[in-house]
C-alpha positions in Angstrom: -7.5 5.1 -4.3 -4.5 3.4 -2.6 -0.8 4.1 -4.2 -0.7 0.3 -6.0 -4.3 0.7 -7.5 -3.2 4.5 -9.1 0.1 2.7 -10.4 -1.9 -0.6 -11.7 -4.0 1.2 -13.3 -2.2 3.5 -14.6 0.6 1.0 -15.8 -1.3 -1.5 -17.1 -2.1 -0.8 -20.2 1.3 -0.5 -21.3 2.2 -4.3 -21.3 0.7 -5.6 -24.4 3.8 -7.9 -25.2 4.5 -11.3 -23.5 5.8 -9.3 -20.4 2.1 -9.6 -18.3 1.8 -7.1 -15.4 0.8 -9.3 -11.7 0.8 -6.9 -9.0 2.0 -3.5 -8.1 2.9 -3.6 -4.3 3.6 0.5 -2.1 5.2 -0.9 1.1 7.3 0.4 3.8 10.9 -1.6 4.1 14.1 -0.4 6.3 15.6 1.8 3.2 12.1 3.7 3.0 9.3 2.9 0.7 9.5 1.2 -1.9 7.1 0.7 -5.6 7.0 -3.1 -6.3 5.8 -3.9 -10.1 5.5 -7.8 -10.3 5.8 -9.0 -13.7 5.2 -12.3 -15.3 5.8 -14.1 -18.5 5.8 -18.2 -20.1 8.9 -19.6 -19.6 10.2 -16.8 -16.6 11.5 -13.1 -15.7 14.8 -12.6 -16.3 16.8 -9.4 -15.2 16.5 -8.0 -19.0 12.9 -8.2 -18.5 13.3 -6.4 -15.6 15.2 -3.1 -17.0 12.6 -3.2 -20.1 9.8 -3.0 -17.9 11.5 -0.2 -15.6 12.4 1.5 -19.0 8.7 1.0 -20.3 7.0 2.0 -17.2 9.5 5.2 -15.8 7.9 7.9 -18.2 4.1 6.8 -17.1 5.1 6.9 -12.8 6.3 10.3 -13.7 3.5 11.7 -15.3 0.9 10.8 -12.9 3.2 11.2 -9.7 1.7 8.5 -7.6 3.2 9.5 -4.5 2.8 13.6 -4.7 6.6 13.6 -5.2 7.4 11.7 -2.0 10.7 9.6 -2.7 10.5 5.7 -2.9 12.6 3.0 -4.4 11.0 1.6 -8.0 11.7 -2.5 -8.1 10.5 -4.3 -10.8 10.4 -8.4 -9.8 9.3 -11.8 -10.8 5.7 -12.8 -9.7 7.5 -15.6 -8.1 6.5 -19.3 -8.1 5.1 -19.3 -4.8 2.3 -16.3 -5.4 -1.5 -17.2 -6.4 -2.4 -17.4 -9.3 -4.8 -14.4 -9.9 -5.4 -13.9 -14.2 -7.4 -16.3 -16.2 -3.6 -16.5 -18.4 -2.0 -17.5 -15.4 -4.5 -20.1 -14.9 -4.4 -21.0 -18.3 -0.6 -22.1 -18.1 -1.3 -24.4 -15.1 -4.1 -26.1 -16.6 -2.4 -30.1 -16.6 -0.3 -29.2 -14.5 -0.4 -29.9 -10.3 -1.3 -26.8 -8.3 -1.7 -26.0 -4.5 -4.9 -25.2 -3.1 -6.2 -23.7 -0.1 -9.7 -23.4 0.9 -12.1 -21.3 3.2 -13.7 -24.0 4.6 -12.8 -27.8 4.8 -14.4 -30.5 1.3 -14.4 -33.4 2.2 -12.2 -33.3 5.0 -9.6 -31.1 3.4 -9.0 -27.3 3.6 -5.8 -27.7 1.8 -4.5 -30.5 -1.1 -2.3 -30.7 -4.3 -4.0 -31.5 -7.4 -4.1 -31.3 -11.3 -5.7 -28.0 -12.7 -8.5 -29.4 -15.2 -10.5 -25.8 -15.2 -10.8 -22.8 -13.9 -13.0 -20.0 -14.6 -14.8 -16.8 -12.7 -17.6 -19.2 -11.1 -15.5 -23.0 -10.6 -12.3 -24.7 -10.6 -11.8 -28.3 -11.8 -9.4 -30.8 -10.5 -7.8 -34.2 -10.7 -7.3 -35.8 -7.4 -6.3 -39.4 -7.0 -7.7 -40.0 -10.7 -11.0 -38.1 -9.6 -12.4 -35.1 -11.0 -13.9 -32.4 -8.4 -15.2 -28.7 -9.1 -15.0 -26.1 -6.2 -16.8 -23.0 -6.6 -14.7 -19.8 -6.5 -16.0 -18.1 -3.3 -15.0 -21.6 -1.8 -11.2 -20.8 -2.5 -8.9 -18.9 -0.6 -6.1 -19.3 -3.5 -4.1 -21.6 -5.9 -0.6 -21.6 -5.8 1.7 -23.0 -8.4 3.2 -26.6 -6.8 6.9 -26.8 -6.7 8.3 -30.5 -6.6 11.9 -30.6 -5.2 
């Protein structure tokens, strides 16, 4: 099992307030390597999220030694707006609200659009395009992506 799984795993069942674990990301940067716990939560991380996740999650990485004592650099992040969407919570929050979609193969002359988020469950995904309702199976979707209007 790779780092990331050992600490997602391992981590996960710690968050069982409105701070939801995303991702847990063991990559090499110029400093060395570095631990990257993603974090969500409604409404958005802020930096005393961060500490109280590095606080809640500090005790549990040394007890199970992910990296058999090998040095790296622990940052605890926002998901960010521009990640896929990957829980059914996640999804849940978007539902009404336009998201990006990217597709393995082209619908309808489209591998890519922006639409309303009707549904979205293991098998489907509804949407609202142009005031028309659609439903993509889930092995026909790359990923959904939050839309950001400017």
């Amino acid at each position: 099992m790779k780092v990331a799984e050992i600490v997602f795993n391992a981590i996960e069942p710690l968050f069982t307030g409105d701070i939801k674990l995303v991702n847990v990301e063991y990559v090499k940067r110029a400093d060395g390597m570095h631990l990257i716990v993603y974090i969500d939560k409604k409404g958005g991380v802020n930096i005393d999220d961060c500490i109280e996740v590095n606080q809640l999650i500090d005790e549990k990485l040394d007890e199970i030694n992910p990296t058999n004592d090998s040095s790296y650099v622990l940052d605890v992040s926002s998901y960010g707006l521009d990640k896929p969407l990957k829980f059914d919570w996640q999804f849940n929050q978007y539902k009404g609200k336009k998201v990006n979609v990217k597709l393995y193969r082209s619908i309808s002359g489209r591998k890519e659009f922006v639409a309303t988020l009707i549904d979205h469950n293991d098998e489907m995904s509804q949407f609202n395009i142009d005031d028309e309702n659609i439903t993509i199976n889930a092995t026909d979707i790359a990923y959904i992506t939050p839309y950001i209007e400017f």
